[in-house]
N, C-alpha and C positions, 0 to 999 in steps of 0.2 A: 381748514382741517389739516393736522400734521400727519408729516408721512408716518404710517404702517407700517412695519416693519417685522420681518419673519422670518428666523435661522430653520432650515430644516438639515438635518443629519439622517442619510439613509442609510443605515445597519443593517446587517445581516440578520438580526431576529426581529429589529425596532427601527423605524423612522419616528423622529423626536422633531420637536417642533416647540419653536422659543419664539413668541408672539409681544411684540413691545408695541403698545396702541395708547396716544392719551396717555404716558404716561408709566402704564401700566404694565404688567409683566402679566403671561398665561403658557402654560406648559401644557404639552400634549402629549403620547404616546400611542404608537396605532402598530401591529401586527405589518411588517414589509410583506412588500411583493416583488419577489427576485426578478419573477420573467417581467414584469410592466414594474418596475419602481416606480413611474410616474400616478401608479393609480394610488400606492399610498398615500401617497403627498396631496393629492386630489382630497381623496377620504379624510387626511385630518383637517384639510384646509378645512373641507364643508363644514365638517363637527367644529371648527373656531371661527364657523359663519366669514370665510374669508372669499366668497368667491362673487360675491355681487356684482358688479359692473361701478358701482362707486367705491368700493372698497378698494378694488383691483389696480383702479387711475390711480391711490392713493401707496401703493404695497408695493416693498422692496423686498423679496425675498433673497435671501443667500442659501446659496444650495451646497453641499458636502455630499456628492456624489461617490459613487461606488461602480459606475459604470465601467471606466477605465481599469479601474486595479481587478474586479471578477474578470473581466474580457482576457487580461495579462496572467495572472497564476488559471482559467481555466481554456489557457487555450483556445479562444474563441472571439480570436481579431478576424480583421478583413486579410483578405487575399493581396502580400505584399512584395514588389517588386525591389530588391536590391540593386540599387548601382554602385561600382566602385571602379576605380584602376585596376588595369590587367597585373592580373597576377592573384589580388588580394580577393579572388571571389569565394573565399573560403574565411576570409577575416572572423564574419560570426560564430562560425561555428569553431573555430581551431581558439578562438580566445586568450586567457590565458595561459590555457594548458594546463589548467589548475584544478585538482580533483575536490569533489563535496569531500570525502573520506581521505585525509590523506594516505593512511597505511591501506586501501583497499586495492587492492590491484586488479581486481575486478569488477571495476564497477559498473553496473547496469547502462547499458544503451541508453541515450537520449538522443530524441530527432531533432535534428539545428533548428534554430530559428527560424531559419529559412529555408525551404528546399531547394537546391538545385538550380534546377529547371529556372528558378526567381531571382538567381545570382547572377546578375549582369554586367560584363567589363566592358571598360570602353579608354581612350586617352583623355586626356587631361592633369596627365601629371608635374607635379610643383612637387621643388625641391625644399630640404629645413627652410633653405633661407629664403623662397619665396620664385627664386628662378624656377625655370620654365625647361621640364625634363621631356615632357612628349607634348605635343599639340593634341588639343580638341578638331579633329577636321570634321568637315560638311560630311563627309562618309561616315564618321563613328557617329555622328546627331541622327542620319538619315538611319543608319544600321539600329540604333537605339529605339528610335521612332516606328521601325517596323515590327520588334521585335515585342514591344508594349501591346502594341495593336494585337497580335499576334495573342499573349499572353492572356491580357483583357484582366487587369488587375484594378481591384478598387483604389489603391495607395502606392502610390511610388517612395523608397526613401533613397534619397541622394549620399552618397559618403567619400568622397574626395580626399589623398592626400594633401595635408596643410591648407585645404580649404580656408581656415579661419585667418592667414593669412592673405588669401586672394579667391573671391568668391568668384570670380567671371565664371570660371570652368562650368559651377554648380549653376548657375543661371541660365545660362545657355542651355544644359539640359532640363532644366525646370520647364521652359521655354517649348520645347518638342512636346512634351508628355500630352500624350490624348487630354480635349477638354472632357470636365467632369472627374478626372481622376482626383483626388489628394495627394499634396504633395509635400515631402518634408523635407528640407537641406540641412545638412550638419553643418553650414555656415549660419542661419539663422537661431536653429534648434540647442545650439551648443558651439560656439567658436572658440573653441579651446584645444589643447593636445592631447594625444592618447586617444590614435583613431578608433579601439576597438571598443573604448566604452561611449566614445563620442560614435560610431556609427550603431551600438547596438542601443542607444538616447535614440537617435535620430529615428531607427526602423523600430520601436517600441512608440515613437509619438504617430507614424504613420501606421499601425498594425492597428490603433487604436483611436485614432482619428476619425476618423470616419463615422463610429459608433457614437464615438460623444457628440459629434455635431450634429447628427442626425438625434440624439434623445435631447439633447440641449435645444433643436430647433421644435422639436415635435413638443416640449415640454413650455417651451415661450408662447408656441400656439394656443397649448390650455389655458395658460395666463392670460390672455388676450394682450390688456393694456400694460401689467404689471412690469415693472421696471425685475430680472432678471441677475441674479451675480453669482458664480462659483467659486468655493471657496483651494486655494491653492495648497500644493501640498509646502511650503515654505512657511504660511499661516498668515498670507495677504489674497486678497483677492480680486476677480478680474472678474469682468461682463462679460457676460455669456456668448455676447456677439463675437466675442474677440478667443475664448475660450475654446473653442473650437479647434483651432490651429495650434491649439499648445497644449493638445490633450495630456502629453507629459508630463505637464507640470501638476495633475490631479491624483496623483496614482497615490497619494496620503492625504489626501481631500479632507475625510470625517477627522484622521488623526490631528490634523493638522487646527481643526477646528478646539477639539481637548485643549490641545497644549494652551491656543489663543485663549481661551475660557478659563484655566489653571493660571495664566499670567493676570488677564484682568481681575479676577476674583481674589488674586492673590494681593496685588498691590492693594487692598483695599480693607484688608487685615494685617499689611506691614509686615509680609512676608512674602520675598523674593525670588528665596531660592529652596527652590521646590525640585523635589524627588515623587517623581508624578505617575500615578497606574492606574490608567482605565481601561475597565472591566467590565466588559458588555458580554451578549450572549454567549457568543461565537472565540472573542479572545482577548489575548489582554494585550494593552500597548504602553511601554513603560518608556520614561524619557526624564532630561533633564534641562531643569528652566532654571537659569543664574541670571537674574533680572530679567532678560533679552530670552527668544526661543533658542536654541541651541540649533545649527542647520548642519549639515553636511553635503558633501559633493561624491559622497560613495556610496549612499544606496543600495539599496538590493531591493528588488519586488522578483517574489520567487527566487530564479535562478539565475534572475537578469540585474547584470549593474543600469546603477539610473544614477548619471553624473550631475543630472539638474540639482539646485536646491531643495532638500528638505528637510522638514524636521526627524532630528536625529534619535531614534528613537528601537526600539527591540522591542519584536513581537513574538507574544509564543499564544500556540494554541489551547489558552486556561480561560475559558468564561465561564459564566451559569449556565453553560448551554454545554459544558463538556461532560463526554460521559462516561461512565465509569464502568471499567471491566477486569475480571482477573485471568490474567495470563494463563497460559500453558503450565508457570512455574510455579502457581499460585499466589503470586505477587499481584495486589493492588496497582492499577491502571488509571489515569485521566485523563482524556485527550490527547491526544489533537482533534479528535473526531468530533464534532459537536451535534446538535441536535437539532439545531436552528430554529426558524422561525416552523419549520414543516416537516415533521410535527411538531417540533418541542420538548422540553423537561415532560417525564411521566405528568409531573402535577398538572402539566397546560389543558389537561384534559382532550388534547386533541390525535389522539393515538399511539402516543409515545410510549412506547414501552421499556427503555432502558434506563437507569437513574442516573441523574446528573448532578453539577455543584446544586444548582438549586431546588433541587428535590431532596437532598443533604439540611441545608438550610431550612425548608420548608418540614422535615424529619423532628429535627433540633429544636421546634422552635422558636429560632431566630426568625423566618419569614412568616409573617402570619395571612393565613388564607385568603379572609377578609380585606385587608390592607393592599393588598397590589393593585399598582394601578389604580390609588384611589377608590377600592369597591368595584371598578366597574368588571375585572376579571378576576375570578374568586378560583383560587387554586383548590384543585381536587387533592387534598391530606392522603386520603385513602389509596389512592393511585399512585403516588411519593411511596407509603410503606411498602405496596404490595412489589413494586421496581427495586426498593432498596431492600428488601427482605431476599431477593434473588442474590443479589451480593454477598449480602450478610449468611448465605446459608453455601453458598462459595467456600468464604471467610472463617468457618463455625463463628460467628458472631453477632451480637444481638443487633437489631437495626440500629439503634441509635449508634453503637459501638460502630458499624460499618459506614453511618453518615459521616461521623467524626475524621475517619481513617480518610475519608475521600477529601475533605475540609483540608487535612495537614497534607495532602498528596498535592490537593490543589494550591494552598500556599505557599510551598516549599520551590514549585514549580514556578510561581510568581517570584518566592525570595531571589532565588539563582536573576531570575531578568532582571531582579532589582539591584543586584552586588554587578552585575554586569557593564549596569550604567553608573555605576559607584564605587564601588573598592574596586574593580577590575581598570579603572582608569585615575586612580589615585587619590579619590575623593573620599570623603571619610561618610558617609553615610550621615550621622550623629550630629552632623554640621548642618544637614537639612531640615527641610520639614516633609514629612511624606503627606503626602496629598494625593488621595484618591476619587474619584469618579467615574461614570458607567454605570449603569442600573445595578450593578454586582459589588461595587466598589465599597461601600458602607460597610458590608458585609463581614470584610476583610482588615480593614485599615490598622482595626488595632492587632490583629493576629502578626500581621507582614511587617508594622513597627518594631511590635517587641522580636522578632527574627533578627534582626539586622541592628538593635541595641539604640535605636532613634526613641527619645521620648516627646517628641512634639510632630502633629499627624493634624493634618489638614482635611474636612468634607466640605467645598464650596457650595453655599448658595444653588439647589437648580442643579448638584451635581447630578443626577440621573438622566437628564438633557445638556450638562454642560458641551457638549461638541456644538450642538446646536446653538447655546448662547457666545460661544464665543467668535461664532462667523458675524452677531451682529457686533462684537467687539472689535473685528478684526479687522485693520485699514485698507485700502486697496494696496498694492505695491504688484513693482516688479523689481526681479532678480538679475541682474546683465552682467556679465565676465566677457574677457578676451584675454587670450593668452600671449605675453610677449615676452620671451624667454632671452636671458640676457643676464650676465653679472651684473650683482647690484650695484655695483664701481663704476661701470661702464656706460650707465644711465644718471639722466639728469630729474631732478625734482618736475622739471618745467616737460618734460617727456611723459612722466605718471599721470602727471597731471591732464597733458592732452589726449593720453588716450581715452581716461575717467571722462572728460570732457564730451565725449562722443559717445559714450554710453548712458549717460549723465541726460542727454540731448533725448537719446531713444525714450528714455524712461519718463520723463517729464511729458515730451511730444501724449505717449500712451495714458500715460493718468489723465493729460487736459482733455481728451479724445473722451474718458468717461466722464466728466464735470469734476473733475479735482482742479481747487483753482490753483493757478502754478506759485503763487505765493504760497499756497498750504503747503507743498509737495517739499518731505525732509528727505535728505540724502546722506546714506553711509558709504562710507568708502572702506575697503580692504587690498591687501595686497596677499599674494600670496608668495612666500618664499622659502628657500629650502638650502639647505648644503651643496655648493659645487658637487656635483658625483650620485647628490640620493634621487632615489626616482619619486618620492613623497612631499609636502610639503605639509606648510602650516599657516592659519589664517590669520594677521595681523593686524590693527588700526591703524589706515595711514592720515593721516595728517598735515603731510606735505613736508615733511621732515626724515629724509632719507634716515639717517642715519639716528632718531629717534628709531623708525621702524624696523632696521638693523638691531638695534640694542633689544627690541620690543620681542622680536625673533630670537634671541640668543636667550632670555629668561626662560619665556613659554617651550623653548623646547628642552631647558634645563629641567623646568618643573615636570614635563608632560613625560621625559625620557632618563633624566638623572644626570644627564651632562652636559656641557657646548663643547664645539670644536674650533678650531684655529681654523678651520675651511674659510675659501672668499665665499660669501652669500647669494645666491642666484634667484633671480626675481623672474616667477613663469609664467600667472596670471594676475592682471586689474579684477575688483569686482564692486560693485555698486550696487544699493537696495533703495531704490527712490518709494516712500510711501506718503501714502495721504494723510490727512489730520487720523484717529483715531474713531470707532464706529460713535453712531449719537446716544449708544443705550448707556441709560445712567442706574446705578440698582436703588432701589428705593431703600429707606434708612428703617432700621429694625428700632421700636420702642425699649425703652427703657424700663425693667420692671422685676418682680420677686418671679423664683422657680414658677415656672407653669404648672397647671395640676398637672397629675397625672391620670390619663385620660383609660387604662387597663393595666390589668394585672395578668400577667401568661406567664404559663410553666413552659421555662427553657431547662432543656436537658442539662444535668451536671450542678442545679441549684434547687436547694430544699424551698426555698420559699417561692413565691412568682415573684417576679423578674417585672418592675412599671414599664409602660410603655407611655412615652410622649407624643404628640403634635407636634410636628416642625413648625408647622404656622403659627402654632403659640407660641414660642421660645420669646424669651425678652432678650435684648441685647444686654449681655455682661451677666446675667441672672447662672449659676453654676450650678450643673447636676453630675451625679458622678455613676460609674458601671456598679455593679451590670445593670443595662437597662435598653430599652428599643427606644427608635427616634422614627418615627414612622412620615413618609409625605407621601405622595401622589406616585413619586416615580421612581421612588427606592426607598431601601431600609437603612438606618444604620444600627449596628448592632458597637454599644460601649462594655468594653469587657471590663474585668474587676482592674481596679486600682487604676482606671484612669478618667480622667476628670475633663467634663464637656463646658467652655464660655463661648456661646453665639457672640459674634462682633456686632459692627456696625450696623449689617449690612444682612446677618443673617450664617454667615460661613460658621460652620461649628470647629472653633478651634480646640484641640485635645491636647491632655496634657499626662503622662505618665506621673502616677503621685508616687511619694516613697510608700504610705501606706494606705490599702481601702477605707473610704470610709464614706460614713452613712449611707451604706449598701440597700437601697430599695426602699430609702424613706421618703415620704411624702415631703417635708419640706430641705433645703439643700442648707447648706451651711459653708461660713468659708474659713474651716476650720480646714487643717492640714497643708501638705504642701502645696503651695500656688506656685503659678509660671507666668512669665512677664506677657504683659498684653496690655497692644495699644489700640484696643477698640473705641477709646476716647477723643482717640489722634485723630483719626479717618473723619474727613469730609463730607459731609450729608450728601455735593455735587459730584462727584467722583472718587477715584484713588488716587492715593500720594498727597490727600491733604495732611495741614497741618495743625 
């Protein structure tokens, strides 16, 4: 029997669920459970009969947790002890010094990260260069040791000047700390410079440590036999067993899943470079994929920097789950505030009384009752008006007229996150393809296209669970740096290379530790470098060629900023990404055939005639139908507005294409009359992506 295989993504309104058995692909969607997430996951496994005792020997699950990132924006970690060098026991919270508002001179109180009382100094101080400014004595271990005890904290976080140059100091107190505590080092956590986002890394993986090892252990329990894996917020992933200790690196878990799902489903339609928005209940997550995921080392979750790897990415609070109010000034309102899974959109029938995007959509039209979920949760129409008729008489406006207003409130809101990751860092939009998913995502795609002047828009395959499908895409890896600051002059090829060499070592040693065979295990290397004098840098390909990755540095910050300088170049951090072969799911190949019937007829607001609605499961690959029209599947909608034109690939992805002009608007059979757009669904390989 082959292994079972099973991405789960647990959301804020939806735990989704991508089942690959034999073969075979099965999508699921089940109502979350904040306080116990593991009962949802529970629940759909049973409805996909996954929990037998032979299934279970047989089942890999990949998990996209939310445990870590709720804990962190709602304040609700473990009780955590700071250590530092005397002086700095204020580091967290003095920060930057950098206000959320700049022109506000008043801005509102916030309690440190830490309290006080949890701020512990002690010696061990190391200089830049690694010398030795105060000792560690048997007094400050012993003073430390009492002082825990004393306290009686779940997590201890270690943060050491220049630690990442000499870890002794941080070990030795790793070493005292009460057993049973957790414990986390900015030498192992992040060995790199700039202690105060490397110490508030290190007290953000211990704040939150504890939480995921403990729902990670109690969750492998339910599993019994089942092999276990969480998905990374970088978009490789680690066993659970190991997990634990790098809660860290989860805090973009579910995101992270999207983007990997948005890359694999992409390459398989021969298109790369994707401008990507997923839209689930709760909010949207926009980002950018140029072949490769796009990563950063500057983060933010909440208010907190998170200098680990991840995907780089801008969130704002616009789902189907945001809800819609008017102001004091009479001005229309959408989120941040959403609905969630409890109650829900008015339509959820489950108490909700305020209207949201998808009570909007559901108003319109666009969402049809019947169709969610498959049939099996049939949206209350009636409870959508009566929510949206409260707006609308706010508004002086008819309901559909105040669904509408909340639709372009909600897009506009999305467009801004999408110019953000696009024209706000020099990229031209119109170069990409946008590519949407999230249960919400369909909805929207061709609205947020034509905003921003792009006329080719991507809906993957499964996008309503794509986060979910892409944890089983997504390879194991890990992320490893070390900072060794130095002019680029003043270092050798054979120097870069020994440090990568030892990171290199770490990362191989971790993948063979989960069955990655060390011949699979591929390795990137970057470096990172900057201007003598700037505090900033930029990420580079090295290759073992100094002075190619000199030259490589002087374009990309040309491009990225408008000029180079005559400055000598300064080399601050190594960084290496060792991954395993790619996940085993392979998608099954779409037939070849004429327009599918069309399976109803509904009246969408704004159109005289009804509006066909398709099956996504009948789609033939290459077979062309054009808007306005619905595409109805299991676990979202997509809605094709006028003058643009839908060809399913290979594989199932609907690729879109903005025509000069509409045509055959809601006929029965499609035609390939008017303007086309290039498409290599021909190309693509029945075995994977990237064939030829």
């Amino acid at each position: 029997m082959s292994r079972i295989l099973l991405g789960v993504d647990t959301g804020g309104t939806f735990t989704d669920f991508v089942c690959w058995r034999n073969g075979e692909l099965r999508i699921h969607k089940v109502l979350s459970t904040p306080a116990a997430p593991e009962q949802a996951i529970l629940t759909g496994m049973a409805d996909l009969e996954l929990l037998s005792d032979e299934v279970l020997a047989e089942l890999l699950v990949v998990h996209g947790s939310t445990v870590a990132t709720n804990a962190v924006l709602e304040g609700k970690g473990v009780r955590t002890a700071f250590i530092t060098n005397r002086g700095l026991a204020d580091l967290l919270t003095i920060g930057r010094q950098a206000r959320a508002a700049l022109y506000d001179l008043q801005p509102p109180a916030e309690a440190p990260p830490v309290a006080p009382e949890l701020c512990l100094q002690t010696g061990g101080r190391l200089a830049a260069d690694g010398g030795e400014i105060e000792p560690l004595s048997r007094a400050d271990l012993e003073s430390l040791q009492r002082q825990l005890i004393a306290l009686e904290p779940r997590a201890v976080a270690i943060n050491l000047l220049f630690s990442y140059l000499d870890d002794r100091f941080e070990r030795a107190i790793e070493a005292v700390v009460p057993r049973g505590v957790f414990v986390s080092r900015s030498s192992a956590v992040l060995p790199e410079f700039r202690e105060y986002e490397r110490g508030m890394t290190t007290w953000l993986n211990a704040y939150v440590g504890p939480l995921v090892r403990d729902y990670l252990a109690a969750l492998s329990a339910e599993l019994g036999v089942a092999h276990l894996s969480v998905m990374q917020s970088s978009g490789g992933t680690i066993a659970a067993a190991q997990a634990g200790s790098e809660a860290v690196h989860m805090l973009l878990s579910g995101p992270a899943g999207g983007l990997a799902g948005a890359q694999f489903t992409g390459r398989y339609a021969r298109c790369e470079r994707l401008l990507t928005f997923d839209m689930g209940g709760t909010s949207t997550d926009v980002a950018l994929v140029d072949g490769e995921l796009q990563l950063t080392n500057e983060g933010h979750i909440g208010r907190f920097p998170v200098a680990t790897p991840m995907v780089d990415m801008h969130t704002i609070g616009a789902g189907g789950g945001s809800i819609a109010s008017v102001d004091s000034g009479g001005l229309l309102q959408v989120g941040p505030e959403s609905a969630g899974a409890a109650p829900g959109p008015a339509c959820y029938g489950r108490g909700g009384q305020q209207a949201t995007v998808t009570d909007a959509n559901l108003v319109l039209g666009r969402l049809q009752p019947a169709a969610f979920l498959g049939g099996r949760m049939r949206l209350d129409l009636n409870a959508a008006r009566d929510a949206m008729s409260r707006i609308a008489g706010k508004l002086d406006l008819t309901v559909e007229d105040a669904a509408l207003g909340i639709l372009r409130v909600a897009n506009e809101h999305m467009a801004a996150a999408l110019r953000v990751m696009s024209i706000q860092r020099g990229i031209d939009p119109r170069d990409l393809v946008l590519t949407s998913f999230g249960g919400a995502g369909g909805l929207h795609v061709c609205a947020l296209a034509e905003a921003l002047g792009m006329t080719q828009a991507m809906v993957p395959v499964h996008a309503g669970v794509l986060s979910a499908l892409g944890m089983l895409a997504a390879p194991r890896a890990r992320h490893l740096s070390q900072t060794c600051i130095d002019l680029l002059a003043g270092v050798t090829a054979s120097q870069i290379e020994a440090s990568m060499a030892t990171l290199i070592a770490r990362g191989r040693t971790a993948l063979t530790e989960e069955g990655v065979k060390a011949a699979d295990v591929r390795v990137e290397r970057q470096v990172d470098l900057r201007y003598h004098g700037q505090s900033y840098f930029l990420k580079v390909a090295w290759n073992g060629d100094i002075d190619a990755a000199e030259q490589r540095f002087h374009a990309l910050h040309e491009t990225r900023y408008g000029h180079r300088l005559a400055q000598p170049v300064e080399l601050v951090n190594v960084r290496v990404a060792c991954r395993g072969p790619q996940g085993e799911l392979v998608l099954e190949a779409l037939k070849h055939g004429a327009l599918p019937p069309v399976v109803d007829r509904v009246r969408v607001h704004g159109f005289q005639e009804p509006v066909p609605v398709y099956d996504r499961q009948r789609l033939a690959a290459g077979a062309p139908l054009w808007g306005p029209a619905l595409i109805t599947e299991t676990v979202s909608t997509t809605w094709v507005a006028p003058d643009w034109q839908v060809r399913p690939d290979q594989v199932g992805n609907l690729v879109l294409a903005r025509v000069a002009e509409a045509v055959n608007y809601g006929g029965d059979e499609g035609s390939d009359s008017g303007t086309e757009f290039e498409s290599d669904i021909d190309a693509v390989s029945e075995t994977g992506p990237g064939g030829t």
